[in-house]
C-alpha positions as CSV (number, residue, x, y, z in Angstrom):
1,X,-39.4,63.2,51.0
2,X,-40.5,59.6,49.9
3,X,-38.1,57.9,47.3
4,X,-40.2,55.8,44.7
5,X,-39.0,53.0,43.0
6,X,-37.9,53.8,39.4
7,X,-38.3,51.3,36.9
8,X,-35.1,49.4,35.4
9,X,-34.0,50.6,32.4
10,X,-35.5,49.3,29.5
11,X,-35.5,49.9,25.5
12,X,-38.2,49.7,23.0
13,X,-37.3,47.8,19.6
14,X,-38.0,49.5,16.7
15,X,-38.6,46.5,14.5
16,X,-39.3,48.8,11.3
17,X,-36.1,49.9,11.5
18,X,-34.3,46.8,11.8
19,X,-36.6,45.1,8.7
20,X,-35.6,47.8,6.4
21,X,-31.5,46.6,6.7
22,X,-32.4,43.1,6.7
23,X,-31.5,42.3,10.4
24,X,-35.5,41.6,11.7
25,X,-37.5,38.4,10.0
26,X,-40.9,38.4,11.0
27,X,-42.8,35.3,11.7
28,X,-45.2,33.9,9.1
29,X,-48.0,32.9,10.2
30,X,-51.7,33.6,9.0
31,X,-53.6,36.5,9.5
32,X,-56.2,35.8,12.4
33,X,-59.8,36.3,10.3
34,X,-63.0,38.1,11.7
35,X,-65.7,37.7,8.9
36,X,-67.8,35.1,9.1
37,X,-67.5,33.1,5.4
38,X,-70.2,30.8,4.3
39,X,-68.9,27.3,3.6
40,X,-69.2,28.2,-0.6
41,X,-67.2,31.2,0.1
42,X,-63.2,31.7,0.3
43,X,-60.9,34.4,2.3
44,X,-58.4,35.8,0.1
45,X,-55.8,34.5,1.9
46,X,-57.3,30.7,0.9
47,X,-57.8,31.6,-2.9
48,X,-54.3,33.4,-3.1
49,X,-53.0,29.7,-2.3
50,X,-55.6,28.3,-5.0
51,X,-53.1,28.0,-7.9
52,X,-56.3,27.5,-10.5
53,X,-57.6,30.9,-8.9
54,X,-54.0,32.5,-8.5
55,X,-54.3,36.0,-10.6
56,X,-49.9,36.1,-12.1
57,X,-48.3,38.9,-9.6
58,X,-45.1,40.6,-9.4
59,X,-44.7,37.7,-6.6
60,X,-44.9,35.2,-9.1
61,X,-42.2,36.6,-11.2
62,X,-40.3,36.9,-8.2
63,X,-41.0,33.1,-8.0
64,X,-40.4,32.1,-10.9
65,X,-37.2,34.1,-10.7
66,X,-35.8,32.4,-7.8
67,X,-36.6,28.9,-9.0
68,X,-34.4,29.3,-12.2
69,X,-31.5,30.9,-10.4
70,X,-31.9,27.6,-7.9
71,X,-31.9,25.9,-11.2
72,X,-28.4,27.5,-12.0
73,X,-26.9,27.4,-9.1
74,X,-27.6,23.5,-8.9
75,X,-26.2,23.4,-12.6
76,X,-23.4,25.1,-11.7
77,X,-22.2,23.1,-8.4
78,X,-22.4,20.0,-11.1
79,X,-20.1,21.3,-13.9
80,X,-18.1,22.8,-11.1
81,X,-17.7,19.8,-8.9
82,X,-17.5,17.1,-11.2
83,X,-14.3,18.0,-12.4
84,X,-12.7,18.4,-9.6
85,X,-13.7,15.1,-8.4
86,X,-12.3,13.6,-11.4
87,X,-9.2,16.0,-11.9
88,X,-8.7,14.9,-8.5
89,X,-8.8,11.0,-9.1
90,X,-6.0,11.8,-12.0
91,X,-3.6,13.1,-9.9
92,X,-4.1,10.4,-7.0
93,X,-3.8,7.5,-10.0
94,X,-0.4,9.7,-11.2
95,X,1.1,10.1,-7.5
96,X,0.9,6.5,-7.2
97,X,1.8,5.7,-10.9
98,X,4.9,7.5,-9.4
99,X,5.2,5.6,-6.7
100,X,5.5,2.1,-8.7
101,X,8.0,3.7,-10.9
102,X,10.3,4.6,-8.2
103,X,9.4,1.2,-6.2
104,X,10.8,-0.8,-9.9
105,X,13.6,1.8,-10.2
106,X,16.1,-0.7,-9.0
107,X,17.0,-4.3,-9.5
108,X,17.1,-4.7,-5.2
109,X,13.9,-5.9,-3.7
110,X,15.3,-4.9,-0.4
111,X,15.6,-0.5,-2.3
112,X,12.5,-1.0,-3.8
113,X,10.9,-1.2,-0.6
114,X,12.7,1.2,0.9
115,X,11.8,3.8,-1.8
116,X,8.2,2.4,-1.3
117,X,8.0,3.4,2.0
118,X,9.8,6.9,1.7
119,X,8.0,7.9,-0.4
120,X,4.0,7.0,0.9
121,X,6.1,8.5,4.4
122,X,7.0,12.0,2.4
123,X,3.5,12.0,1.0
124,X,1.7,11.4,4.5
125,X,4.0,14.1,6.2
126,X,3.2,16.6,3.5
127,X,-0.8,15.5,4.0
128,X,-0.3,16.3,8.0
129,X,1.1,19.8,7.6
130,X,-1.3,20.6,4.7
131,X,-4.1,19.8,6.5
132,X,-2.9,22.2,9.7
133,X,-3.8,24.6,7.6
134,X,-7.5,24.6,9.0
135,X,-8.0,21.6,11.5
136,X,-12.0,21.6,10.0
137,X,-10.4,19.7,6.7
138,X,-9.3,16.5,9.6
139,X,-11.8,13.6,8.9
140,X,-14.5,12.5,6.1
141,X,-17.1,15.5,7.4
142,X,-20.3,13.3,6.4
143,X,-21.2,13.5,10.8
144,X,-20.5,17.0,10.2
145,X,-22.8,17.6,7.2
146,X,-25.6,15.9,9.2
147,X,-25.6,18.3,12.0
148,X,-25.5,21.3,9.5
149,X,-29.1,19.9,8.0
150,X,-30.5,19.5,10.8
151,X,-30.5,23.3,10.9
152,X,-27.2,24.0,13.6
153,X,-25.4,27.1,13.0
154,X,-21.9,26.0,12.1
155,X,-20.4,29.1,13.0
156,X,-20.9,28.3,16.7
157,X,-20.2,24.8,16.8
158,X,-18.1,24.0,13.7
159,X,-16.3,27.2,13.0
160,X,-14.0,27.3,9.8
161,X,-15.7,24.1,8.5
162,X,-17.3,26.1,5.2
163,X,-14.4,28.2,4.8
164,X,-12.0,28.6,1.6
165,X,-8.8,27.6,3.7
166,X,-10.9,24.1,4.5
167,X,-11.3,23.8,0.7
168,X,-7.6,24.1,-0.3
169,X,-6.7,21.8,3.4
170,X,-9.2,19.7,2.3
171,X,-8.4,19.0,-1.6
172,X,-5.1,18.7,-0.8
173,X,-4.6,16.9,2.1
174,X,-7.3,14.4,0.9
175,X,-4.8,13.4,-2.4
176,X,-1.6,13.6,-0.9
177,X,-3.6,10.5,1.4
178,X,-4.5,8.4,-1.0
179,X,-1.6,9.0,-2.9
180,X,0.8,7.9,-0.5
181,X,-1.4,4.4,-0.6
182,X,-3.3,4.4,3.1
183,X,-6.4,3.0,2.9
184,X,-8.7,5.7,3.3
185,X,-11.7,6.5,0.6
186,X,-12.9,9.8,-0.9
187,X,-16.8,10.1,-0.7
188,X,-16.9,11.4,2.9
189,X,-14.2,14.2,2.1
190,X,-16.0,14.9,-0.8
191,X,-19.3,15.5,1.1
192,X,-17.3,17.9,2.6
193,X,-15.9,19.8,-0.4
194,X,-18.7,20.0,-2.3
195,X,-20.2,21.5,0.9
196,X,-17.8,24.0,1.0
197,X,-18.2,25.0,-2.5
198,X,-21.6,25.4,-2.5
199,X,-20.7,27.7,0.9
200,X,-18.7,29.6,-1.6
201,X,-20.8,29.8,-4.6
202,X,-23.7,31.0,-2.5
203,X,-21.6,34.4,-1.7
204,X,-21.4,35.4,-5.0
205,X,-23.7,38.2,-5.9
206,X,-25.9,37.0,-8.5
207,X,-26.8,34.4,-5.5
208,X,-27.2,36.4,-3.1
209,X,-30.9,35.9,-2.6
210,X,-30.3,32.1,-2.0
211,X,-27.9,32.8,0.7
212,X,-31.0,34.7,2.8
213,X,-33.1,32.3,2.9
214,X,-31.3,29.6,5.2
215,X,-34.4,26.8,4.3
216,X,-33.2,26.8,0.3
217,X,-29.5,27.0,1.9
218,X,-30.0,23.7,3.6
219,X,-32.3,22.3,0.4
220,X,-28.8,23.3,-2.0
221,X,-26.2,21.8,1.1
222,X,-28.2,18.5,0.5
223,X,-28.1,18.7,-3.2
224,X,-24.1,19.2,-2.9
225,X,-23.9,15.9,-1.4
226,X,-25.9,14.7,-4.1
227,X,-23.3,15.7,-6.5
228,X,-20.5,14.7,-4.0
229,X,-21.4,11.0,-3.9
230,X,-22.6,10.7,-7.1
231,X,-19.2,12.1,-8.9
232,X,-16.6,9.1,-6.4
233,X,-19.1,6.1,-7.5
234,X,-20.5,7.4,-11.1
235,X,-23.6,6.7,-9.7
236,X,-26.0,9.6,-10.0
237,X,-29.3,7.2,-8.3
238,X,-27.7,5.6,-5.5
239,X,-25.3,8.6,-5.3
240,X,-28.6,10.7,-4.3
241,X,-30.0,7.7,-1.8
242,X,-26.7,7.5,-0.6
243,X,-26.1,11.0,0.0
244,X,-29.7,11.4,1.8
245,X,-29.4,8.3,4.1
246,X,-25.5,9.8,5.4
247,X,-26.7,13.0,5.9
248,X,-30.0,13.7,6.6
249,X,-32.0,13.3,10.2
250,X,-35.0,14.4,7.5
251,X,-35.5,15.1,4.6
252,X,-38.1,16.9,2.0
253,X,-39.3,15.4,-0.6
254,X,-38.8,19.0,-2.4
255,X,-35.3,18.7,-2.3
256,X,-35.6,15.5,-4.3
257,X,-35.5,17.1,-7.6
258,X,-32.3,19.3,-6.9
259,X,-30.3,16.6,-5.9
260,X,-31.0,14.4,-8.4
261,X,-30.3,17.3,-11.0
262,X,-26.8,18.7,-9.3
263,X,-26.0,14.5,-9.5
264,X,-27.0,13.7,-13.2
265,X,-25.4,17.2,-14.4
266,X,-22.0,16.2,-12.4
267,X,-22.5,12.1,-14.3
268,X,-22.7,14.3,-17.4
269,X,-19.7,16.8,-17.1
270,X,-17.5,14.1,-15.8
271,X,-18.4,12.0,-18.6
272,X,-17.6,14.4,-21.1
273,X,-14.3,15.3,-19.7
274,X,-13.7,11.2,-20.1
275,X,-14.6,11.2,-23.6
276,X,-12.6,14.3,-24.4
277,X,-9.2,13.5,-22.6
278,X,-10.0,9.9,-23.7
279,X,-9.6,8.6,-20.4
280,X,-10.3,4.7,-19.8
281,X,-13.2,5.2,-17.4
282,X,-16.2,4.2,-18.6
283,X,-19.4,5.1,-18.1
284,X,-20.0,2.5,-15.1
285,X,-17.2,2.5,-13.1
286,X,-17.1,-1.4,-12.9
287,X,-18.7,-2.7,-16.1
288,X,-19.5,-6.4,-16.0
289,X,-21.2,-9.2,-18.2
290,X,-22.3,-11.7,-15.5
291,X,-24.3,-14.1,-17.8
292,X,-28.0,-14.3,-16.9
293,X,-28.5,-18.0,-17.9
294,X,-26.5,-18.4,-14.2
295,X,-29.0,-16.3,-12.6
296,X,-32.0,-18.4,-10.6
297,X,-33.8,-18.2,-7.2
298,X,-31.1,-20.4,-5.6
299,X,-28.3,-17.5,-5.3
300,X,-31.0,-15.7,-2.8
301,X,-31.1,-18.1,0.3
302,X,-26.6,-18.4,-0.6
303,X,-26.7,-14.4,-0.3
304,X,-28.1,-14.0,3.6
305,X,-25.2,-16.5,5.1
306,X,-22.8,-13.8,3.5
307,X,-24.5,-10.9,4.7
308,X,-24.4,-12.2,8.6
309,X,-20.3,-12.7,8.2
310,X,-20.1,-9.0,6.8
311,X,-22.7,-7.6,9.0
312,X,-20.6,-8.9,12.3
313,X,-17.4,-7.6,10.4
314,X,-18.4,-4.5,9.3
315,X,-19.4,-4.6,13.5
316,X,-16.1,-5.5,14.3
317,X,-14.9,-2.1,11.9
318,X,-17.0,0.4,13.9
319,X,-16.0,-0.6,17.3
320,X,-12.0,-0.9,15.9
321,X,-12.8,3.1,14.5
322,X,-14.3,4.0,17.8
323,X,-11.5,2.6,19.8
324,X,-8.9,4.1,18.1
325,X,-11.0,7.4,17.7
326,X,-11.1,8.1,21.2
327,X,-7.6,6.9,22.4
328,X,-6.1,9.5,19.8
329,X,-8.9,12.2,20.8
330,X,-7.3,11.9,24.1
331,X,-3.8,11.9,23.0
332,X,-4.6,14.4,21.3
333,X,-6.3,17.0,24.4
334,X,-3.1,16.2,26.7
335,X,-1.0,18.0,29.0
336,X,1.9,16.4,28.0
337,X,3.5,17.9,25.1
338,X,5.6,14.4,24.3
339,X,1.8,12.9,23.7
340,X,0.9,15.3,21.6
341,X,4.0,14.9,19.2
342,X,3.5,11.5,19.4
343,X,0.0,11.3,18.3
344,X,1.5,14.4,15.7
345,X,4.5,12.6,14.4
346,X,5.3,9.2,15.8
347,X,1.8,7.7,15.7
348,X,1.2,8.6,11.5
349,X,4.9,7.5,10.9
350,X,4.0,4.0,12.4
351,X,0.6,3.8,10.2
352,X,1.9,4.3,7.0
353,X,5.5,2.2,7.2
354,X,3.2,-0.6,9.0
355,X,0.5,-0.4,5.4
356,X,3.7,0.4,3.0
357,X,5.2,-2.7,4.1
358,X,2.5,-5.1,4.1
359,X,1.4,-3.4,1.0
360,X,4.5,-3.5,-1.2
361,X,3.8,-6.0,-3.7
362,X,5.0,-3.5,-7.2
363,X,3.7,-6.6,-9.2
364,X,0.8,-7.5,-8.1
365,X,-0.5,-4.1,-6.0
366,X,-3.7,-3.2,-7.0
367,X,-5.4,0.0,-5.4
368,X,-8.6,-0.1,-3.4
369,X,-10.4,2.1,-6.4
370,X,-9.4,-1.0,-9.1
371,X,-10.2,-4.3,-6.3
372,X,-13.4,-4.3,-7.0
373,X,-12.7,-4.3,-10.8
374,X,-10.4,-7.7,-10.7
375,X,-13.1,-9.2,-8.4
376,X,-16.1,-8.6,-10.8
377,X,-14.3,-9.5,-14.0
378,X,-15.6,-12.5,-15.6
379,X,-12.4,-12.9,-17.3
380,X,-10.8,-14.1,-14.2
381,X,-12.9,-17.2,-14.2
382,X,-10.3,-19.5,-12.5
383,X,-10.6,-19.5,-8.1
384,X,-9.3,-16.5,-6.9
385,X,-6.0,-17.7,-4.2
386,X,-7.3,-18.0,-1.1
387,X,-4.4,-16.0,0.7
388,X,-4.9,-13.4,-2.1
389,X,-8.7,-12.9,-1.6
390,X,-7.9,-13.2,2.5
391,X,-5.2,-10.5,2.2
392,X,-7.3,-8.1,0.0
393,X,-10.1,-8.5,2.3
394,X,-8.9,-8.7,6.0
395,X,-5.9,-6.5,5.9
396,X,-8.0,-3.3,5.6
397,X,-9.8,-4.0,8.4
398,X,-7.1,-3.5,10.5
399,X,-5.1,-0.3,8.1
400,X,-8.9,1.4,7.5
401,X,-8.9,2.1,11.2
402,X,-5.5,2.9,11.1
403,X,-5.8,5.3,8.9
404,X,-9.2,7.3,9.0
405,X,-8.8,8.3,12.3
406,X,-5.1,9.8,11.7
407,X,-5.6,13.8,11.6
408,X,-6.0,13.8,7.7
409,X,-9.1,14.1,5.3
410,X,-10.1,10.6,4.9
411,X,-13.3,8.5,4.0
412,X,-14.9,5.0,4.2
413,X,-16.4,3.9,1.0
414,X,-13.9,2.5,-1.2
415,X,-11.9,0.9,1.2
416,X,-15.4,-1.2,2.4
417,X,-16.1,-1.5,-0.8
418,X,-12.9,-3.5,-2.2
419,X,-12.7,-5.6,1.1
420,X,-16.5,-6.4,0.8
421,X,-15.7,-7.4,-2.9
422,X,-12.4,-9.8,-1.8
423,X,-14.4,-11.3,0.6
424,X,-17.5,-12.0,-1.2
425,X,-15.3,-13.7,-4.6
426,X,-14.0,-16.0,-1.4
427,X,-17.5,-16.8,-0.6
428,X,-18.5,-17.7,-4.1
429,X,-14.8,-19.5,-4.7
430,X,-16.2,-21.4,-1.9
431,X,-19.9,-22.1,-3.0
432,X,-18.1,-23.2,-6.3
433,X,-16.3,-25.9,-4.6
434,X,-18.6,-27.1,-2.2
435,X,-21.6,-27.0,-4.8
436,X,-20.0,-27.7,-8.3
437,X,-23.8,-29.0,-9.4
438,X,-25.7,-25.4,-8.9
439,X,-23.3,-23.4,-11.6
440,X,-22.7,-20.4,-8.6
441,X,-21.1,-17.4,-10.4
442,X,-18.6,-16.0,-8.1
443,X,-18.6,-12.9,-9.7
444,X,-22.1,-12.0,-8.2
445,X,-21.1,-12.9,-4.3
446,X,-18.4,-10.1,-4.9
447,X,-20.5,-7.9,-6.5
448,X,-23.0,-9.0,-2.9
449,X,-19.7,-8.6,-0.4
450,X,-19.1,-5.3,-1.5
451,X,-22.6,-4.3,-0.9
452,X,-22.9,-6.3,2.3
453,X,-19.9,-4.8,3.7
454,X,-20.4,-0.8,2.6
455,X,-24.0,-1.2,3.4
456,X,-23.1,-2.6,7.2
457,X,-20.3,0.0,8.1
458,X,-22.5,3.2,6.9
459,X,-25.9,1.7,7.4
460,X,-27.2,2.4,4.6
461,X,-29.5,0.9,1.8
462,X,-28.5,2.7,-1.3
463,X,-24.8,0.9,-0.9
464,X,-27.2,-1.7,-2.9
465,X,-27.7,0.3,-5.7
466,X,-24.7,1.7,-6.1
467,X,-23.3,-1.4,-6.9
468,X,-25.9,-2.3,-8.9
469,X,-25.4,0.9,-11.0
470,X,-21.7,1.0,-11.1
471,X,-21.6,-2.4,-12.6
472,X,-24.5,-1.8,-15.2
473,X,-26.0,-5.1,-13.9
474,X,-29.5,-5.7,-12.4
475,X,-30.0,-9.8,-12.6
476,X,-28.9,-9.9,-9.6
477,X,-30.6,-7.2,-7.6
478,X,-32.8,-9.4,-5.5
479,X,-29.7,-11.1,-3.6
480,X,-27.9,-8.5,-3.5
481,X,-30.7,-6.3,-1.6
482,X,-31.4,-9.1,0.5
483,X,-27.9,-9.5,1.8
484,X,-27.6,-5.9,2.2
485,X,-30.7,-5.5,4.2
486,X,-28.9,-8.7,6.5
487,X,-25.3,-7.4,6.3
488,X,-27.0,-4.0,8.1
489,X,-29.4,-5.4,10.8
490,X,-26.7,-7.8,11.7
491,X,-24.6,-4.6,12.2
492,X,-27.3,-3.3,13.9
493,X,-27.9,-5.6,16.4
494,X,-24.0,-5.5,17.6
495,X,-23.3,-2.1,17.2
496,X,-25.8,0.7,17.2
497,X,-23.6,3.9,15.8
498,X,-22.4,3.7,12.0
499,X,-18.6,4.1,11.1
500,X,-19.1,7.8,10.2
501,X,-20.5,8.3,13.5
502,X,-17.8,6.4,14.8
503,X,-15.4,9.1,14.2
504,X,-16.3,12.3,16.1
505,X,-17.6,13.3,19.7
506,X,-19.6,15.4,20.9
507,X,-21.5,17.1,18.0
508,X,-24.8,18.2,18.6
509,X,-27.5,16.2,15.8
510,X,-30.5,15.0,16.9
511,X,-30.2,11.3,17.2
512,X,-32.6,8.5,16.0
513,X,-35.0,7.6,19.4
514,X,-37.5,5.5,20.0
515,X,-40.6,7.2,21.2
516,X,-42.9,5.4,24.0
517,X,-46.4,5.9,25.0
518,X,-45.4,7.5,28.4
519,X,-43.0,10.3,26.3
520,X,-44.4,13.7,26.7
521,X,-43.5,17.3,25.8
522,X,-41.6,17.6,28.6
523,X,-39.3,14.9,28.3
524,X,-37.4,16.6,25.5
525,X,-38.4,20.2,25.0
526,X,-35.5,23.1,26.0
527,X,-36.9,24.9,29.2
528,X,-34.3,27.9,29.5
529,X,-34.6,29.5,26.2
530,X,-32.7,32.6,25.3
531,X,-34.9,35.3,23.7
532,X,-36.2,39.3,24.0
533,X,-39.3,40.9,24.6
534,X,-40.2,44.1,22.5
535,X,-39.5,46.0,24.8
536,X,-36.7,44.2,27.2
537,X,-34.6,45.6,29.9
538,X,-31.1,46.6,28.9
539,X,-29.7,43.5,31.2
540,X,-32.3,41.1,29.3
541,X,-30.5,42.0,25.8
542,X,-27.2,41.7,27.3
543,X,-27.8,38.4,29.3
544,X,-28.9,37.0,25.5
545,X,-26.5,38.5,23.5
546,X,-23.9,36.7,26.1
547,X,-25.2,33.7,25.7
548,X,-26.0,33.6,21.7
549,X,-22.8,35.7,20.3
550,X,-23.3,36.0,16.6
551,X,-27.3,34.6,16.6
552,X,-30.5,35.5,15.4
553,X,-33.0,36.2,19.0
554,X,-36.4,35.2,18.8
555,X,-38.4,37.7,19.9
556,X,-41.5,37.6,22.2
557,X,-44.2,40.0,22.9
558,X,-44.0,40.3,26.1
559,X,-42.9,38.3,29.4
560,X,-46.5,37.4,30.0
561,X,-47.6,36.4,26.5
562,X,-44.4,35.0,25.0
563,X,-46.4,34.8,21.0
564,X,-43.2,35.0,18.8
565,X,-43.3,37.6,16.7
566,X,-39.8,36.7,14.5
567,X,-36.0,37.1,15.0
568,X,-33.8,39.8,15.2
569,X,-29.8,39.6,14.6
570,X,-27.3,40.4,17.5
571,X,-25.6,43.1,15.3
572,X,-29.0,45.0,15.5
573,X,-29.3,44.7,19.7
574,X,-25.7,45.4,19.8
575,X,-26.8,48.8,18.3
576,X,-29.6,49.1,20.6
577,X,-27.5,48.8,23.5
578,X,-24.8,51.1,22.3
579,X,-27.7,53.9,21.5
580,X,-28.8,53.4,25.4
581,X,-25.6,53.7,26.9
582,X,-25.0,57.1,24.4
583,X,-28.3,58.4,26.0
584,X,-27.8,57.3,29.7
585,X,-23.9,58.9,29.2
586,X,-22.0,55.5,30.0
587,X,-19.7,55.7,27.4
588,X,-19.5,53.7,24.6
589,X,-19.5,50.1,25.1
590,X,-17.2,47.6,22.9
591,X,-18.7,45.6,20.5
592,X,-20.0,42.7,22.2
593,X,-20.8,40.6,18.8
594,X,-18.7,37.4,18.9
595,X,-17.5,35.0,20.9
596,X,-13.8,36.8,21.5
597,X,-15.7,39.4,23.1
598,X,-17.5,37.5,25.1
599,X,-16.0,38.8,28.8
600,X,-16.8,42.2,27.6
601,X,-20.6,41.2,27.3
602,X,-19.8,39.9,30.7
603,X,-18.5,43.0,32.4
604,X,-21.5,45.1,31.0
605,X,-23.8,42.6,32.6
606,X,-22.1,43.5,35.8
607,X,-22.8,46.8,35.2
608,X,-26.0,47.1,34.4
609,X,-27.2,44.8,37.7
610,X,-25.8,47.5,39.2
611,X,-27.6,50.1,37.8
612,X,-31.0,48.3,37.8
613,X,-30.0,47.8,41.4
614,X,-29.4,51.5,42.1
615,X,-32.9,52.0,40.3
616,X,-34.8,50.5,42.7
């Protein structure tokens, strides 16, 4: 008798089912229409979108629903995260309030800098081990952020980087850091954290809805940066710019309004917390009187010399960051386990008795969050000492890379902020003395230099008007955009990555190409794609379920006519699979739904080639 070929096995997908629990999103796209309309005559579908023609519908209470809870939940993330931020800046200003003390303690100079250094050492040690508590917390997290907007699942390629143990790492690590006096900033970390809570206020019930819909996920991650940056400068505008040019490969217009109210709220609840614990922090973090009779169209051609020398430094930053990045990556990944506690131990130990010493000055030490303060006062009218302004402005380009790329939460802005602003008082100390006759304020060039210098390490614009903002002062905008805009094409032209970049390897955003007249679709589409059919071979599920562990499938109609129809979660094929191998009495397969099952998924692939094999 003849043996026919039996066909493999295969499974039909009940999509119903899988809609009802959630696991199956179906593709929206419009209904194809057969009725011939006459051009003064409109489809349903095009008068439903007609909002003058819109009848109200239980959708649009659903709408309107959704848009006040995303009006809450923005709310929220501001009261929320602005005090942190600023309970956060109190105990950094009382560690290092500490510090002096115990640095004055004594009448010795030789034991005051010996209790100097312990104690930023102590501090940096306890940083290390509280960040080990999730290794995601290491860094500023801005290069991070970006790849999360541009849609990447983090749970595959940055695992534990929204989680709760990140937070506490994270908070913690980041002020024990800057308490111990390394010159690291905060807005990067804080990009991070207010990430995270956002993560974490999105799995509360009440916003549960949010958390479904991963395009208002991604809208509310962007307004949380928002928030972030505008709580470290007390800049809610440029804190929004800022926070859009870091972060964002794109961006919608739509999520303009959400960050700007998650920033203002956060300006107002930090604000308040000023006024009632009547703090000294006003309501621009620098406030200055720069006279305007001293403002004319000279200061303008003045600026761009300034912004060249800080564009090629800033430069000279990202390629020092790079450098040191990627020796300690690889000390880091080594075999040898005397490497790795050197980079662990050793290496840290080295960084912060190298900045305590060439930092201890009890007397005179001024933190990078007040240096830009001194250098924008009017009151210090007299020429700033050269080796002064030299020191405040050239030492942190070599501790910065020292210390951001140490395994510790860390961030740029401050730091480049106070060197720009030491540099720039230089510059118009300079100007002064060469050009007594033109009445140069050299208040303004260090209110430019820290613009200049910011702007060219992060490339970004907004740096601009965050100084503008901070220091309630717009007669100078004009040269201080104009530098800026220098500072960063200068930068530019040397090095192409910014300092954030500079940082990390390896993560997967979609960078910033130039397209040519002989690019096509095929240069840059994805050819092997991962996806179902409705009704795929037991093998096909497997083979995707191997390679996206954890993921949403699309799903196609068939082999031949691959139309997407929607996406369906790997929980529900993992059922699908365990209902065939019930029916075809193979036993019960283990749950092949993450990635530390991953050679199980493998072994059942081996299994069923067999089987299709012994089908045929």
């Amino acid at each position: 008798m003849e043996a026919h070929p039996r066909a493999a096995p295969t499974a039909y997908l009940n999509l119903a089912e899988f809609q009802r629990g959630g696991e199956w999103a179906e593709t929206k796209t419009p209904p194809p229409s057969n009725a011939s309309s006459s051009p003064l005559s409109l489809s349903s579908s095009t008068a439903s979108r007609l909002p003058f023609l819109r009848i109200a519908s239980h959708g649009d209470h659903r709408r309107t629903y959704h848009k006040v809870l995303v009006f809450l939940f923005i709310l929220l993330l501001g009261i929320v995260g602005g005090p942190m931020n600023y309970a956060s800046k109190r105990a950094v200003n009382a560690l290092l309030d500490v510090r002096h003390s115990l640095a004055t303690s004594t009448s010795s100079v030789a034991w005051n800098d010996v209790l100097w250094t312990v104690y930023s050492v102590t501090l940096l040690f306890l940083a290390i081990l509280w960040t080990k508590l999730s290794p995601s917390a290491i860094g500023s997290g801005v290069s991070q952020m970006k790849v999360v907007l541009t849609g990447v699942d983090p749970n595959l390629y940055l695992p534990g980087y929204f989680s709760l143990m990140t937070l506490v790492a994270k908070l913690g690590g980041l002020i024990l850091c800057n308490g111990a006096g390394l010159v690291v900033g905060t807005e990067g970390a804080w990009t991070h954290l207010m990430s995270i809570l956002t993560h974490q206020l999105l799995r509360l019930p009440i916003f549960a809805s949010l958390q479904t819909k991963p395009s208002t996920r991604l809208q509310l991650l962007a307004a949380a940066s928002a928030v972030a940056v505008s709580s470290t400068f007390a800049s809610p505008l440029g804190g929004v710019l800022f926070s859009i040019e870091v972060t964002a490969t794109y961006y919608l217009i739509s999520n303009y309004m959400k960050a700007f109210l998650g920033a203002v709220g956060a300006a107002i609840v930090v604000q308040v917390t000023t006024t009632i614990v009547q703090d000294d922090v006003a309501a621009s973090a620098y406030p200055t009187d720069f006279p305007h009779s001293l403002v004319h169209i000279v200061n303008l051609p003045l600026a761009l010399p300034l912004g060249v020398l800080l564009g090629l430094l800033s430069s000279l930053l990202i390629r020092l960051v790079r450098l040191l990045s990627d020796k300690r990556t690889a000390w880091r990944n080594s075999s040898s386990p005397l490497v790795r506690v050197f980079v662990t131990w050793v290496d840290p130990f080295c960084v912060v008795v190298l900045t305590s010493v060439v930092t201890f000055s009890p007397s005179a030490y001024v933190s990078p969050a007040d240096l830009p303060r001194y250098y924008f006062s009017t009151t210090n009218a007299t020429a700033t000492p050269v080796s002064r302004a030299l020191m405040d402005g050239l030492l942190p380009l070599a501790l910065l890379p020292l210390a951001i790329t140490l395994a510790v939460p860390s961030g740029v802005g401050l730091p480049t902020f106070a060197m720009g602003a030491a540099l720039g008082r230089l510059y118009g100390d300079l100007l002064v003395h060469m050009f007594p006759d033109l009445h140069v304020l050299p208040q303004a060039y260090a209110l430019m230099g820290a613009a200049c210098m910011t702007g060219g390490s992060t490339r970004t614009v907004s740096t601009a008007v965050i100084a503008l903002e901070t220091t309630a002062s717009l007669a100078f905008m004009l040269p201080v955009f104009a530098a800026t805009l220098v500072a960063i094409e200068t930068s530019k032209a040397v090095v192409t990555e910014s300092i954030y970049d500079a940082t990390v390897n390896d993560l997967p955003y979609m960078p910033c190409l130039d397209f040519y007249a002989d690019t096509t679709a095929d240069d840059i589409k994805e050819t092997q794609v991962v996806y179902v059919t409705r009704k795929p071979s037991i093998l096909s599920i497997l083979v995707a379920l191997n390679r996206m562990p954890g993921h949403e499938i699309p799903v196609v109609e068939s082999e031949g006519n691959r139309m997407l129809l929607g996406r369906i979660s790997s929980r529900a094929l993992c059922r699908v699979v365990a209902r065939y191998y019930a029916a075809a009495d193979l036993g019960m397969p283990t749950e092949c739904d993450g990635v530390a099952t991953k050679w199980t998924c493998v072994a059942s692939l081996f299994r069923m080639a067999r089987l299709e094999a012994s089908c045929v």
